[in-house]
C-alpha positions, 0 to 999 in steps of 0.5 A: 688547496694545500698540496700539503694537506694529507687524509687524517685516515689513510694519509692520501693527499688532499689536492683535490675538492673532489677527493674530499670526504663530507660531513653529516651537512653535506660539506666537505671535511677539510681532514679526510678522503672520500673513501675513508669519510663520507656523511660525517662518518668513516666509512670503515669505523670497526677498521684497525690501523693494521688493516688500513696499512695493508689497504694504503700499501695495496693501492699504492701497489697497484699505482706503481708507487715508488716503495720508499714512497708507501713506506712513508705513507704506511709509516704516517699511518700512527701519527695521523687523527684518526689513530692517534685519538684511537692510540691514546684510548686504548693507553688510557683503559 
């Protein structure tokens, strides 16, 4: 699996089969975590991006993560798909 593949919601890494999320058909998604995706939907769908950074930062926290670390985890946060297609919305209305 690619180390380099990151959750397109909350940007956690996804090094793992076991971490992925899954789609209506049961496999799994190649672009989200289990927590934020599971049965081809997010698990969260009214979540906003403010919300999602508070959420990333607390359990990063809560690992002890390094804080340069969730900065750039919480800094991803507008650039991944989830938001990004969310972003491109709310400039189009």
């Amino acid at each position: 699996m690619n180390m380099e593949k990151i959750c397109q919601s909350c940007s956690m890494p996804l090094d793992s089969i076991d971490i992925l999320g899954t789609e209506r058909d049961g496999s799994k998604s190649d672009q989200y975590c289990k927590y934020c995706y599971q049965g081809g939907a997010f698990t969260a769908p009214n979540m906003s991006m403010s919300q999602m950074e508070t959420l990333v930062k607390m359990q990063m926290e809560k690992k002890n993560m390094p804080s340069n670390i969730i900065t750039m985890a919480v800094d991803s946060l507008p650039n991944l798909k989830r938001w990004k297609k969310r972003d491109s919305i709310n400039h189009n209305l």
